[in-house]
N, CA, C and O atoms as a GROMACS GRO file, in nm:
protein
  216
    1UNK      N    1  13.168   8.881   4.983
    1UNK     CA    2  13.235   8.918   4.862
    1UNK      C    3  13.131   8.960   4.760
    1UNK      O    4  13.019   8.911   4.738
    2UNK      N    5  13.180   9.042   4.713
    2UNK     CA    6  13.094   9.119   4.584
    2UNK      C    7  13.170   9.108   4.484
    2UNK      O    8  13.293   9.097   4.489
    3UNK      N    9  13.078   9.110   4.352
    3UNK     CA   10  13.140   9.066   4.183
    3UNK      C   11  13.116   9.209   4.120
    3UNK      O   12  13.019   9.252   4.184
    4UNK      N   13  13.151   9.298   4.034
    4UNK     CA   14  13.176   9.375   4.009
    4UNK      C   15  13.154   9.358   3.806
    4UNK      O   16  13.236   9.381   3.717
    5UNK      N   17  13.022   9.314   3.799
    5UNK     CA   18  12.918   9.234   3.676
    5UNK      C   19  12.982   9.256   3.573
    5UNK      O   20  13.015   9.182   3.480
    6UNK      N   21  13.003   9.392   3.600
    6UNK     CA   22  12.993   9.503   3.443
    6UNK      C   23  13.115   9.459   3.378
    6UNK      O   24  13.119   9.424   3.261
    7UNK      N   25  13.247   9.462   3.480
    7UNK     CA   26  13.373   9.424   3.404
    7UNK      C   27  13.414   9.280   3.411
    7UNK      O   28  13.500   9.233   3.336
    8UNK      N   29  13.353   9.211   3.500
    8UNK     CA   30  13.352   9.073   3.476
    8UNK      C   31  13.360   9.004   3.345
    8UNK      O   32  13.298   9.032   3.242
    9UNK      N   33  13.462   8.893   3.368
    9UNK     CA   34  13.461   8.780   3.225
    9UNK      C   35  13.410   8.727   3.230
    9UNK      O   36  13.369   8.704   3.117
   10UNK      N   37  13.350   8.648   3.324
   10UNK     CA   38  13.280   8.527   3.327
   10UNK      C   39  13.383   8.429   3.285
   10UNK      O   40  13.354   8.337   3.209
   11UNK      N   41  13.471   8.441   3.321
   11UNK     CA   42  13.581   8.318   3.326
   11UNK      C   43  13.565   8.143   3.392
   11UNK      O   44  13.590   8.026   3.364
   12UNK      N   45  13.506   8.231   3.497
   12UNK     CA   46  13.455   8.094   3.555
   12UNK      C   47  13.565   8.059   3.637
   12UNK      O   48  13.526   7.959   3.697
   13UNK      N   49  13.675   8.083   3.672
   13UNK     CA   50  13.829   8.107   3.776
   13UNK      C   51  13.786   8.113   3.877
   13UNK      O   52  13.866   8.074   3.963
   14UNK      N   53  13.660   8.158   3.927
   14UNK     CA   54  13.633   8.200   4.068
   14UNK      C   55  13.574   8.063   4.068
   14UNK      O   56  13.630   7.992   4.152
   15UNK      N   57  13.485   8.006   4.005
   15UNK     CA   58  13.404   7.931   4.039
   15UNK      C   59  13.481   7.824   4.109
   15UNK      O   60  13.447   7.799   4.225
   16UNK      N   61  13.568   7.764   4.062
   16UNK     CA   62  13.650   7.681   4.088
   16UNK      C   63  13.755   7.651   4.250
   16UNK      O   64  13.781   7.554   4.321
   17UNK      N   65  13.791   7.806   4.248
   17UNK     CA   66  13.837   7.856   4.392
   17UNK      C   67  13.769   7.857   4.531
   17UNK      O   68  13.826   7.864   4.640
   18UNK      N   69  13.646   7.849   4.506
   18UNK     CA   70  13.577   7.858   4.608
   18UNK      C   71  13.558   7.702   4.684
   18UNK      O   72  13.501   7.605   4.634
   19UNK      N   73  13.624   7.708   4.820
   19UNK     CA   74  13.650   7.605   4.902
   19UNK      C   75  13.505   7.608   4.945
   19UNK      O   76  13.506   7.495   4.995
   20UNK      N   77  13.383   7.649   4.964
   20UNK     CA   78  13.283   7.603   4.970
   20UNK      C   79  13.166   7.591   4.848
   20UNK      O   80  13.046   7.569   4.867
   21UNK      N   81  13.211   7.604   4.759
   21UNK     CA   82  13.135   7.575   4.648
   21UNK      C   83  13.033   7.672   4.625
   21UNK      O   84  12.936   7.642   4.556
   22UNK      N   85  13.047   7.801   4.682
   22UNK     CA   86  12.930   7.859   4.672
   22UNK      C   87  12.936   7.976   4.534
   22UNK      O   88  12.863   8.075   4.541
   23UNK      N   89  12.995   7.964   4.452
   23UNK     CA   90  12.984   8.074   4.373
   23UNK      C   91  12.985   7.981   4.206
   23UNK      O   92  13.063   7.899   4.158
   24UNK      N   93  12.848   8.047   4.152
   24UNK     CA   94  12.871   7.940   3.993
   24UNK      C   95  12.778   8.017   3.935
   24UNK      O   96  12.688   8.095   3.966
   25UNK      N   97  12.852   7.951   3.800
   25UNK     CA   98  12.792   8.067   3.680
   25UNK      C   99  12.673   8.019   3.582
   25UNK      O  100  12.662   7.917   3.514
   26UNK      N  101  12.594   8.122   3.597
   26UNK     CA  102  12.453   8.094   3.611
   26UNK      C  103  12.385   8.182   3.467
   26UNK      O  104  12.304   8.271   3.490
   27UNK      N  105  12.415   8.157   3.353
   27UNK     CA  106  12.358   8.175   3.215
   27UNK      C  107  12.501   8.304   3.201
   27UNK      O  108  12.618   8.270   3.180
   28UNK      N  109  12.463   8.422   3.216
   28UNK     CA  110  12.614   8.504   3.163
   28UNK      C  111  12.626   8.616   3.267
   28UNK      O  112  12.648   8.736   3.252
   29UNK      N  113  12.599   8.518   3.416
   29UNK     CA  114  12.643   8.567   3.535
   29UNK      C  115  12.728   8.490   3.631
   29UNK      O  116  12.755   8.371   3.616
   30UNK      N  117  12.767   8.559   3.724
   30UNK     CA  118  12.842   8.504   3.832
   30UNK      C  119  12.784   8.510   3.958
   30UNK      O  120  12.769   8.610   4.029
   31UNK      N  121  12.757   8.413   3.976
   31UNK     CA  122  12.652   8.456   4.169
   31UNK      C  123  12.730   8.394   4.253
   31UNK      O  124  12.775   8.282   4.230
   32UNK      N  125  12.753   8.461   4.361
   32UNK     CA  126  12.793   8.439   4.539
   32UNK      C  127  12.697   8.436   4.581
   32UNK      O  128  12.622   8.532   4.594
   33UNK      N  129  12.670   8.296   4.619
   33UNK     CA  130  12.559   8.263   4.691
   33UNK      C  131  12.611   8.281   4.856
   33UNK      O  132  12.722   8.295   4.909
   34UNK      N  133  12.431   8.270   4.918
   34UNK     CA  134  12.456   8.303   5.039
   34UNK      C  135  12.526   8.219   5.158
   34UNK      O  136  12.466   8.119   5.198
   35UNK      N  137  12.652   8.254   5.218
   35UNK     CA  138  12.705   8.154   5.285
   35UNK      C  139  12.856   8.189   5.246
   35UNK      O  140  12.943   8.108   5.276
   36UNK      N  141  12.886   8.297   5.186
   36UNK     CA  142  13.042   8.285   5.170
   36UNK      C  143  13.077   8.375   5.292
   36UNK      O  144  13.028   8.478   5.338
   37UNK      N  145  13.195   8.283   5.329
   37UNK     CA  146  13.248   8.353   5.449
   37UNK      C  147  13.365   8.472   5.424
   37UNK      O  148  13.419   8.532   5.517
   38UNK      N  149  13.387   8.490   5.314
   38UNK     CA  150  13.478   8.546   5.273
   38UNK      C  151  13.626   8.558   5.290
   38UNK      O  152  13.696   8.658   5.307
   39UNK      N  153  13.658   8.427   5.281
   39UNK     CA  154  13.788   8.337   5.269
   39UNK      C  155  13.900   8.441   5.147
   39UNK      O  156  14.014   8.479   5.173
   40UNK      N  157  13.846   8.458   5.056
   40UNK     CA  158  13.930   8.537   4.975
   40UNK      C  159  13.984   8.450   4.795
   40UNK      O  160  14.016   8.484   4.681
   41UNK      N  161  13.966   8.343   4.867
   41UNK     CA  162  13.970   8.263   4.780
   41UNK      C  163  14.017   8.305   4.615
   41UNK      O  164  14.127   8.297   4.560
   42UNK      N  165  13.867   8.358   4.557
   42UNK     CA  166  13.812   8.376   4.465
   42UNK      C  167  13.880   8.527   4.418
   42UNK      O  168  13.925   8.566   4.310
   43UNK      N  169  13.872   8.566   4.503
   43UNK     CA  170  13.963   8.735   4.524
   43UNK      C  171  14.111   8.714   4.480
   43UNK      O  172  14.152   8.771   4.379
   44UNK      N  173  14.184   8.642   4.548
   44UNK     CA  174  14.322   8.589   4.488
   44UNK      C  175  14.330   8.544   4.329
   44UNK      O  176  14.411   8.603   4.258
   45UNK      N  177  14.273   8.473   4.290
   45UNK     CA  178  14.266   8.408   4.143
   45UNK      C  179  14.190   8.497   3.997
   45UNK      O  180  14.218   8.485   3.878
   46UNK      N  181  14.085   8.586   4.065
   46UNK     CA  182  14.039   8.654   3.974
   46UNK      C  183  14.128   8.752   3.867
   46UNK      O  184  14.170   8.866   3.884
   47UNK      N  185  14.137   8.682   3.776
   47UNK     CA  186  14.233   8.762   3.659
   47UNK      C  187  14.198   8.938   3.609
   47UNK      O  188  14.266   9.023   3.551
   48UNK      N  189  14.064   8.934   3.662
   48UNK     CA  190  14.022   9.099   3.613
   48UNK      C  191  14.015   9.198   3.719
   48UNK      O  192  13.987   9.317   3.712
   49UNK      N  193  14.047   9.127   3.818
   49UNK     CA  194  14.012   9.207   3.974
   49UNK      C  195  13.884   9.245   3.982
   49UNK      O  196  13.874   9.363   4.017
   50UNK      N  197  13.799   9.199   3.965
   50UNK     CA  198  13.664   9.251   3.982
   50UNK      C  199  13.581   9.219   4.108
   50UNK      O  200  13.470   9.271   4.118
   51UNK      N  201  13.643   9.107   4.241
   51UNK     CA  202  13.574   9.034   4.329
   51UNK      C  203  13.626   9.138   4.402
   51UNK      O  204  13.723   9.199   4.358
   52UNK      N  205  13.558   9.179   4.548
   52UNK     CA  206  13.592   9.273   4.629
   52UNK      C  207  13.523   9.296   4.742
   52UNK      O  208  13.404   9.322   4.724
   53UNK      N  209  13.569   9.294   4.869
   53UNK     CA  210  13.508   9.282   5.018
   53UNK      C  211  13.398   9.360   5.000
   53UNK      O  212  13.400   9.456   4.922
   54UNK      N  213  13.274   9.322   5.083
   54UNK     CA  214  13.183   9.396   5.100
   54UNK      C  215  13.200   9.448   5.229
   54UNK      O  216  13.119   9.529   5.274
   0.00000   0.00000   0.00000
């Protein structure tokens, strides 16, 4: 999964969704760390649509 920076809120919605804990917000970013299997998770809940299959 890829974050899409520019239009991102930084809501922090994803962070939360992620059944492996791998995505957190890191000064006035959002990082997917390495290891997401791409469950979708985060993709479902994102209010701006900005998360998106790589």
């Amino acid at each position: 999964m890829k974050i899409d920076e520019s239009n991102c809120g930084k809501c922090g919605i994803c962070t939360d969704a992620c059944p492996l804990g791998l995505i957190e917000k890191q000064g006035f970013k959002i990082i997917i760390k390495e290891g997401c299997n791409n469950c979708g998770m985060c993709l479902e809940v994102c209010p701006m649509d900005v998360i998106y299959e790589e």
